[in-house]
N, CA, C and O of each residue as an XYZ file, in Angstrom:
604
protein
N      13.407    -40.111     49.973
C      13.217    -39.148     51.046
C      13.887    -39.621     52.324
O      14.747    -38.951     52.895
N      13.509    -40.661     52.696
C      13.987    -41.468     54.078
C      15.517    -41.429     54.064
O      16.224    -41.025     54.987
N      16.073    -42.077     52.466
C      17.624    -42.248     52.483
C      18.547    -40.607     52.631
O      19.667    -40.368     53.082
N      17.555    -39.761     52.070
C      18.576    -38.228     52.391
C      18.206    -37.662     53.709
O      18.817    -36.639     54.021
N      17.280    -38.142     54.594
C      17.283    -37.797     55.502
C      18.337    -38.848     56.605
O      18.955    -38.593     57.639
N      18.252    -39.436     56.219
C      19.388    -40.329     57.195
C      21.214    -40.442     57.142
O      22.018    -40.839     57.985
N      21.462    -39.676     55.179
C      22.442    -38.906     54.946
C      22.734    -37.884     55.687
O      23.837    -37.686     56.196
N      21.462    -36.963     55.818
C      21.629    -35.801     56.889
C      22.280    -35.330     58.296
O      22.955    -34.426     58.789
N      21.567    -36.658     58.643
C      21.878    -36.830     60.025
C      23.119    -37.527     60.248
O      23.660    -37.410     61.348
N      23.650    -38.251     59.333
C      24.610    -38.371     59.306
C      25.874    -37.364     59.309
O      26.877    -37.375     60.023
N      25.485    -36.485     58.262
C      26.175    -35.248     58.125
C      26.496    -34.574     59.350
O      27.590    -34.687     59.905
N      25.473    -33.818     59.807
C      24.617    -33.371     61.022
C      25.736    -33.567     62.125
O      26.381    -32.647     62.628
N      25.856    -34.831     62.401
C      26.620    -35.640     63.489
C      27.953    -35.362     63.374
O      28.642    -35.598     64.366
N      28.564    -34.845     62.243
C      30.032    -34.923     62.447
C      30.487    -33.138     61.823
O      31.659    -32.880     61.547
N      29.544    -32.244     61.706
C      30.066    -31.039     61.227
C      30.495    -30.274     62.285
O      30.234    -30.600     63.442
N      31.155    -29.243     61.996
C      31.564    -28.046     62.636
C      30.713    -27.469     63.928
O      29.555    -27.735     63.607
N      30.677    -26.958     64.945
C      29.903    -26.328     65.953
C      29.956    -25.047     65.439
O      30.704    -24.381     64.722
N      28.781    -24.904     66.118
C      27.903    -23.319     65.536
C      29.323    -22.078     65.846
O      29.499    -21.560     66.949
N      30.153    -21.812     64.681
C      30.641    -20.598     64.923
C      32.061    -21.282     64.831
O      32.908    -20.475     64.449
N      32.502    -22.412     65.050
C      33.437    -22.842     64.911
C      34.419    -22.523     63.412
O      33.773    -22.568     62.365
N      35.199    -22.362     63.354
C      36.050    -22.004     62.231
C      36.817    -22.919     61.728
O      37.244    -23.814     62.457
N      37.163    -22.858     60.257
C      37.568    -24.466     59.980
C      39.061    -23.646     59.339
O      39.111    -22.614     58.670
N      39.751    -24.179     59.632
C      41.489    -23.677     58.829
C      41.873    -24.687     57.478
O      42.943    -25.055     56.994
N      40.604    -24.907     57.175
C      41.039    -25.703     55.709
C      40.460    -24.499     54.914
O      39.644    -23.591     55.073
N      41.375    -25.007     53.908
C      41.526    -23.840     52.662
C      40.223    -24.551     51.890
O      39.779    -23.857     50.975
N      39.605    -25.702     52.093
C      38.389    -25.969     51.156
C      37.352    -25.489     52.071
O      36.234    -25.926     51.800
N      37.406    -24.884     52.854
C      36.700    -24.494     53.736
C      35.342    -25.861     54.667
O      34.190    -25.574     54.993
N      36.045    -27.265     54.863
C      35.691    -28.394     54.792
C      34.743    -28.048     56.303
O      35.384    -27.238     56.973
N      33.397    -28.448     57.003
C      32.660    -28.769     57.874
C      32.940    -29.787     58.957
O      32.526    -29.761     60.117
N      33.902    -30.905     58.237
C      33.576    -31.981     59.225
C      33.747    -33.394     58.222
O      33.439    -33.361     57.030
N      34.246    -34.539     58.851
C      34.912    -35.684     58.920
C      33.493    -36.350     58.648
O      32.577    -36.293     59.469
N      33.394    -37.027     57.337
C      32.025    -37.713     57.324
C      32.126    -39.206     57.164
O      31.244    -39.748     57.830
N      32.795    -39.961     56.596
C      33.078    -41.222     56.814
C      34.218    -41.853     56.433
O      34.861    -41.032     55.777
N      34.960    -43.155     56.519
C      35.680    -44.155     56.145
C      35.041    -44.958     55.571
O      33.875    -45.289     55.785
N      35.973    -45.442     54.568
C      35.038    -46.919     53.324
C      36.453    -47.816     53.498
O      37.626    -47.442     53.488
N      35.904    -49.056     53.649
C      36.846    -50.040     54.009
C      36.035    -51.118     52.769
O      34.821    -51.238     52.604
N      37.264    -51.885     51.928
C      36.438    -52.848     51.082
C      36.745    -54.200     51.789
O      37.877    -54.606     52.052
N      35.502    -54.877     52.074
C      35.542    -55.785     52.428
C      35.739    -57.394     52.028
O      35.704    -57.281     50.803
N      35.922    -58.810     52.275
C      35.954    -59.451     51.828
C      34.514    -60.456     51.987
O      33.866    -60.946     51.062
N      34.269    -60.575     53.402
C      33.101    -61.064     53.555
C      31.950    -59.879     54.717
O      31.953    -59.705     55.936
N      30.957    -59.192     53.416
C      30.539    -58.512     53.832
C      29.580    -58.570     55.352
O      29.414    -57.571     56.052
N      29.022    -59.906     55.669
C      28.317    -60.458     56.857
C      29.469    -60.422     57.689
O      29.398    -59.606     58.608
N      30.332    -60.977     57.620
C      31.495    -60.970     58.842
C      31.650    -59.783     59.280
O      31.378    -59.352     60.401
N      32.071    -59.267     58.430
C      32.620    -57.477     58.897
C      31.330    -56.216     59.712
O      31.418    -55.306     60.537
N      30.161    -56.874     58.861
C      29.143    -55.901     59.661
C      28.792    -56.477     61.020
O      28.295    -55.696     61.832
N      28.998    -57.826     61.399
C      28.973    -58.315     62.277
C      30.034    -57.718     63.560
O      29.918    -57.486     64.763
N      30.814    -57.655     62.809
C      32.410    -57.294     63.563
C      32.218    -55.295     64.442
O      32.192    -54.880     65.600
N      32.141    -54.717     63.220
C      31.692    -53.548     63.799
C      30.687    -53.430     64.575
O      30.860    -52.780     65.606
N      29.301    -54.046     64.296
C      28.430    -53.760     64.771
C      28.411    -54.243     66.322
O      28.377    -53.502     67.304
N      28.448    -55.912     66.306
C      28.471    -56.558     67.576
C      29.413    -56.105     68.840
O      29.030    -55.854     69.983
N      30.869    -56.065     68.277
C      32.082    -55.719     69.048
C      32.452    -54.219     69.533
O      32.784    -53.842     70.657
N      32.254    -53.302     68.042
C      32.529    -51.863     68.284
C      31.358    -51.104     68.304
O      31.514    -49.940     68.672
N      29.956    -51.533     67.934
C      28.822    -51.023     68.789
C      28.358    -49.914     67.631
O      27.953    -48.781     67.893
N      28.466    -50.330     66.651
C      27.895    -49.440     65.135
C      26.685    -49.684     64.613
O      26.353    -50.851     64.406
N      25.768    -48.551     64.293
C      24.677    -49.168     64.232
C      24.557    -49.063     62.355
O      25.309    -48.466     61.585
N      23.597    -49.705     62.120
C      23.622    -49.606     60.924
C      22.683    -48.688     59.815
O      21.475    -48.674     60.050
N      23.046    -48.120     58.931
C      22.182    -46.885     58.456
C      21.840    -47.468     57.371
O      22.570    -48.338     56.895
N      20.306    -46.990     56.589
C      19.990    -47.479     55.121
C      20.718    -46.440     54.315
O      20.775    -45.211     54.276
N      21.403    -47.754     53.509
C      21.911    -47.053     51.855
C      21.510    -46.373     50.645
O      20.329    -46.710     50.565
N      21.636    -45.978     50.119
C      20.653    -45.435     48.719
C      21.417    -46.718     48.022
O      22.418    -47.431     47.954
N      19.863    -46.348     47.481
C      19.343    -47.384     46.906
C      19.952    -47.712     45.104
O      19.729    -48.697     44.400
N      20.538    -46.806     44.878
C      21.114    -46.278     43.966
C      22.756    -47.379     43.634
O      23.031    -47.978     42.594
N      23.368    -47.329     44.603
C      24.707    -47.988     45.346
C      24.260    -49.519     44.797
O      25.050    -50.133     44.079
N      23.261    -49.973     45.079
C      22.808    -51.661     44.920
C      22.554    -51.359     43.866
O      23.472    -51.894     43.245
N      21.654    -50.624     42.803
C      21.681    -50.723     41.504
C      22.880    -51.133     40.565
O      22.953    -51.851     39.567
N      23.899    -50.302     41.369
C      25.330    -50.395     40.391
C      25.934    -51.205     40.931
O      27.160    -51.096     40.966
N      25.451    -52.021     41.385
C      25.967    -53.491     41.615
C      27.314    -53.559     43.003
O      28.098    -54.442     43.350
N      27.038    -52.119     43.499
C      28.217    -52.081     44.787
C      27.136    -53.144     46.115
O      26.096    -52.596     46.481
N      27.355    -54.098     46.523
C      27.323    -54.044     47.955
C      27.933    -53.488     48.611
O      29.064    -53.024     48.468
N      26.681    -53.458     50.074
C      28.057    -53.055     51.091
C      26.785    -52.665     52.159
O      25.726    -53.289     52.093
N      26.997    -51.554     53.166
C      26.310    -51.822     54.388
C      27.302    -49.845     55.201
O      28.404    -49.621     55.703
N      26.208    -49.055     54.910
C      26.380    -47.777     55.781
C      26.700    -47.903     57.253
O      25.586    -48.055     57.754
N      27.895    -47.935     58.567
C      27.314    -47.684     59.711
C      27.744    -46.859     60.641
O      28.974    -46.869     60.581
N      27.440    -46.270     61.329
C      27.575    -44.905     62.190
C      27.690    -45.265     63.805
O      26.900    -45.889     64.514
N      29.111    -44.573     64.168
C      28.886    -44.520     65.431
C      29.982    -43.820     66.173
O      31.085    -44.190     65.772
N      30.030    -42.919     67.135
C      31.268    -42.202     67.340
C      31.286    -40.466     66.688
O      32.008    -39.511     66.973
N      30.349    -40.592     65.887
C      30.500    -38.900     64.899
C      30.400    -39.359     63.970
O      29.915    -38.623     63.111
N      30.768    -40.809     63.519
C      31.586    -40.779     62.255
C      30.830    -42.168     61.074
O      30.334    -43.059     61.764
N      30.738    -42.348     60.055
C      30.113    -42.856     59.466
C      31.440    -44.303     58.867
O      32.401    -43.779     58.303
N      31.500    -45.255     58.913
C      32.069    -45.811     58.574
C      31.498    -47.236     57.438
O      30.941    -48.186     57.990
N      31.749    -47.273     55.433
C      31.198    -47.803     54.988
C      32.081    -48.684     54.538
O      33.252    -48.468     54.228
N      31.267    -50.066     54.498
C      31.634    -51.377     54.269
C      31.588    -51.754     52.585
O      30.530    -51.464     52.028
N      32.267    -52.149     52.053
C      32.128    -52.180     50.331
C      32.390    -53.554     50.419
O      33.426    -53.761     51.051
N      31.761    -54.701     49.964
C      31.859    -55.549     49.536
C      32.795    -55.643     48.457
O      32.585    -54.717     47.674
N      33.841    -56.453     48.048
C      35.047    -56.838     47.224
C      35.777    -57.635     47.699
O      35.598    -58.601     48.440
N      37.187    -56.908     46.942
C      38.490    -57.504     47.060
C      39.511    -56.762     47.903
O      40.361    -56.037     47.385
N      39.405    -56.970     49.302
C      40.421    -55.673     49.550
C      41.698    -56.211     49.736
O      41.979    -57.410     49.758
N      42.632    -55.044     49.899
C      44.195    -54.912     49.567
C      44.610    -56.078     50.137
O      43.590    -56.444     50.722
N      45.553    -57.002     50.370
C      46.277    -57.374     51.103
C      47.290    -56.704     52.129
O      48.251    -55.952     51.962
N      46.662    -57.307     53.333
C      46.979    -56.593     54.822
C      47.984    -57.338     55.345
O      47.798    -58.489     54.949
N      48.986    -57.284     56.053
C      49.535    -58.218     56.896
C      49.124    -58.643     58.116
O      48.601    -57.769     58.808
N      49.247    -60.292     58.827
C      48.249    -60.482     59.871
C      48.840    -60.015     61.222
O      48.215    -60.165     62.272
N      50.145    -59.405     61.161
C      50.656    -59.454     62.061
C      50.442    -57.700     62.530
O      50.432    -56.655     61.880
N      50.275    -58.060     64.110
C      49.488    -56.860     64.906
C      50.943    -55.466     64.925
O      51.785    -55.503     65.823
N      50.971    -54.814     64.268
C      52.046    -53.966     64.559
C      51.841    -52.688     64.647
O      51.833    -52.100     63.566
N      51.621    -51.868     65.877
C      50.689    -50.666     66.492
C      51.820    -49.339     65.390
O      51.570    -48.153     65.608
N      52.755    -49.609     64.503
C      53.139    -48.928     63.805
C      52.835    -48.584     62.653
O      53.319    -47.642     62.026
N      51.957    -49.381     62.282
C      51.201    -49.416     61.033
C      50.106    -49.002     61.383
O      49.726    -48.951     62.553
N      49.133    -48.473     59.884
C      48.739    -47.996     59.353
C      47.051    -48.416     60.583
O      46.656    -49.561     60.364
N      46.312    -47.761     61.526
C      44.972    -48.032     62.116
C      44.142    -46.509     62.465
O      44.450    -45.318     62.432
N      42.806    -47.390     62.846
C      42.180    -46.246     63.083
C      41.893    -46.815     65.084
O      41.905    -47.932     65.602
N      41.702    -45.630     65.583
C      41.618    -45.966     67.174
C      40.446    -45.617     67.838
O      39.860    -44.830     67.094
N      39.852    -45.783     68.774
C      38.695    -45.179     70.100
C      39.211    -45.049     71.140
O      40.134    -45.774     71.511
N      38.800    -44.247     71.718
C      38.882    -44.151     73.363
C      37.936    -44.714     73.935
O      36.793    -44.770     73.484
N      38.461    -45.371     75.395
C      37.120    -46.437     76.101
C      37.467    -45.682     77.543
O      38.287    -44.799     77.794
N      36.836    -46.146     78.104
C      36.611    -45.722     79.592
C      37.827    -46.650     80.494
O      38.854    -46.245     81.039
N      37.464    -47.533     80.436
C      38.213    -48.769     81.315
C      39.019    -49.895     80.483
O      38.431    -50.962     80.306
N      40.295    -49.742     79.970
C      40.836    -50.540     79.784
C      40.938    -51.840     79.805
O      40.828    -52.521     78.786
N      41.123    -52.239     80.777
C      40.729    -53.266     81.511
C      39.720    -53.819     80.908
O      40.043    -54.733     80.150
N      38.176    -53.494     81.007
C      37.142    -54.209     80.687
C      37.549    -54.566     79.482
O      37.645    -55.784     79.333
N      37.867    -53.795     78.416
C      38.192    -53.908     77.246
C      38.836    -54.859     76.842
O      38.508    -55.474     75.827
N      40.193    -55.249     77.782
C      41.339    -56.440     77.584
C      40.266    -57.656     77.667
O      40.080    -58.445     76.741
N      39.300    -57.707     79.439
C      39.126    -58.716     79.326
C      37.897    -59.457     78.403
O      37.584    -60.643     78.294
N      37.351    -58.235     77.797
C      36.552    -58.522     76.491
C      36.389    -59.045     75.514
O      35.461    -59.665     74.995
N      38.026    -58.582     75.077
C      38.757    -59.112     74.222
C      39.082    -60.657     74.113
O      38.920    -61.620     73.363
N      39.555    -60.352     75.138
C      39.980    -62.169     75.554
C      38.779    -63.405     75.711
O      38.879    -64.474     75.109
N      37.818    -63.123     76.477
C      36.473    -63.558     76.458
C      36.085    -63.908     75.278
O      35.591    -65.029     75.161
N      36.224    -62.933     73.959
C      36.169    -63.205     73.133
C      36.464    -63.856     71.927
O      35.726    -64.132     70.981
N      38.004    -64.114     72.163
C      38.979    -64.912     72.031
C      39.701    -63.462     70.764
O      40.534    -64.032     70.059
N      39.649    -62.663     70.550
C      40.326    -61.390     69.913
C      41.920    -61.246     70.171
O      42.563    -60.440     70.843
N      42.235    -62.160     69.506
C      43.729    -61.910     69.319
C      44.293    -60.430     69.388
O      44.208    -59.729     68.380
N      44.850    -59.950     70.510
C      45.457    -58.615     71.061
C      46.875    -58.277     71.136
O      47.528    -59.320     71.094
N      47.750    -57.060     71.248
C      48.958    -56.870     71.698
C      48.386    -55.420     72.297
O      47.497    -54.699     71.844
N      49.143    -55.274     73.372
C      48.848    -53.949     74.274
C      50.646    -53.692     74.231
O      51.701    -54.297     74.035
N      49.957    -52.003     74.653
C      51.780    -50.763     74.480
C      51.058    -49.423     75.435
O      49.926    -48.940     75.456
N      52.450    -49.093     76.249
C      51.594    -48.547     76.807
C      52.700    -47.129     76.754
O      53.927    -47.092     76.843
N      51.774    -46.125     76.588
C      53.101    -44.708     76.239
C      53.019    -43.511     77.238
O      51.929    -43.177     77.702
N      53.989    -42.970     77.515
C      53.652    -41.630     78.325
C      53.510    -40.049     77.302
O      54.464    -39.711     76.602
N      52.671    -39.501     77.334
C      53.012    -38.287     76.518
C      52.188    -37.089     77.720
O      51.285    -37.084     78.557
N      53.195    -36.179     77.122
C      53.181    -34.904     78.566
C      52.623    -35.316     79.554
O      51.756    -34.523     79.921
N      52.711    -36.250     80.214
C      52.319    -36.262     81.893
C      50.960    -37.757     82.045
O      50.314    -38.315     82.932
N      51.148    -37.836     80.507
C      49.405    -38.739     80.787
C      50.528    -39.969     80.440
O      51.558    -39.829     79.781
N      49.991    -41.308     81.125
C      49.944    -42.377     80.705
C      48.948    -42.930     79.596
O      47.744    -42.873     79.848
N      49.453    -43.564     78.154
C      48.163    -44.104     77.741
C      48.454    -45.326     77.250
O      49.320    -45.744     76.481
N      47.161    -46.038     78.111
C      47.399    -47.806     77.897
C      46.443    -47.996     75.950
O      45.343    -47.578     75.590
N      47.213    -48.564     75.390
C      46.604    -49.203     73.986
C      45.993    -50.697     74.002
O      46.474    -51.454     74.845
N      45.281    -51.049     73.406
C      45.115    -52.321     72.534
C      44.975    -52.404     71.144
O      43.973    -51.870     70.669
N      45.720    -52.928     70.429
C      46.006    -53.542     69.113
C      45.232    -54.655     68.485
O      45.591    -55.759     68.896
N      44.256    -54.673     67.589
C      43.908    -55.867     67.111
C      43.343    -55.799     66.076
O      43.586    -54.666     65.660
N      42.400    -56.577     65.009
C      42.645    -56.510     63.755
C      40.966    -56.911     63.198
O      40.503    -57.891     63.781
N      40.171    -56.353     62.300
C      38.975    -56.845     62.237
C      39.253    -58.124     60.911
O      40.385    -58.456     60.560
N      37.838    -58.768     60.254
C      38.052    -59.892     59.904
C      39.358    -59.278     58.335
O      40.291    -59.756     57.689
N      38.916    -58.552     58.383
C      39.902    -58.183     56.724
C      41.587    -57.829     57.220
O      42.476    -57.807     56.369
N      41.858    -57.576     58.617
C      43.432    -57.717     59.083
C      43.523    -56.014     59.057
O      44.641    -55.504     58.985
N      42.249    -55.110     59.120
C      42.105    -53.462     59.451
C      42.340    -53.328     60.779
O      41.583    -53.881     61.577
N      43.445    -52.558     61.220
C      44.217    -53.079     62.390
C      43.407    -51.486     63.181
O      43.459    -50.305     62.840
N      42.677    -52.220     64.382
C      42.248    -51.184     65.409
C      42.942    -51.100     66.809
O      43.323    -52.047     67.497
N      43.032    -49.640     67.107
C      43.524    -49.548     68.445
C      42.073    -49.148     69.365
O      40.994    -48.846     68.855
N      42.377    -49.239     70.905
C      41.409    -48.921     71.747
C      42.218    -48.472     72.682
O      42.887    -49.377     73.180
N      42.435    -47.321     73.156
C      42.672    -46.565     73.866
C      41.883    -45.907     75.490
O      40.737    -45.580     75.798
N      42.842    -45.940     76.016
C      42.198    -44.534     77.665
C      42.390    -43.105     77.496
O      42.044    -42.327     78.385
């Protein structure tokens, strides 16, 4: 009961607004999560949670039966799940051309010096598109899943 209600709300959090119209031909609601396989599952929930501020949701219970670890967590709209494994081989090197997922932050700045504080190996790029300036940061969680942070 508890675990489909917390599916729900999960759901809930990232569907369509009342009346909103969707231009997919599956007639799709809404963006419900990312699954990233991890290598060391404590590191990585650490990583999201502590740094990018994800909280963590209970799993069905079902998932641990079949022998998947891993760790549900939500934050932003969006549900993002951790799979314990073997994942792909990434390259370590930060290259804002490849393949990431991004956020928007308020203050840049705080962000850089966050980073650094933290000791978060970074590369910043900074682009103009129609009239806006937008400053980036580049960096990589423990599996080399390369995140941007954006203004």
């Amino acid at each position: 009961m508890f675990e489909e209600e917390v599916c729900r709300i999960e759901t809930k959090a990232v569907t369509k607004k009342e009346g909103e119209q969707s231009n997919s031909k599956l007639k799709l609601q809404g963006f419900s999560h990312v699954s990233f396989v991890v290598k060391c599952l404590e590191d990585s929930r650490r990583f999201y949670r502590d740094l990018l501020g994800f909280s963590e949701l209970v799993r069905p219970g079902a998932l641990q039966e079949r022998g998947i670890d891993g760790c549900w967590l939500f934050n932003f709209g969006v549900g993002l799940h951790l799979i314990e494994g073997n994942p792909p081989e990434r390259s370590k090197e930060i290259r804002p051309a490849a393949d990431h997922f991004s956020f928007q932050c308020e203050n840049i700045r705080e962000v850089k010096a966050q980073l650094q504080t933290l000791n978060v190996k970074y590369i910043s790029d900074e682009i103009e598109h129609e009239g806006f300036h937008i400053s980036q940061l580049f960096f990589h969680d423990p599996d080399n899943y390369m995140i941007e942070i954006c203004n």
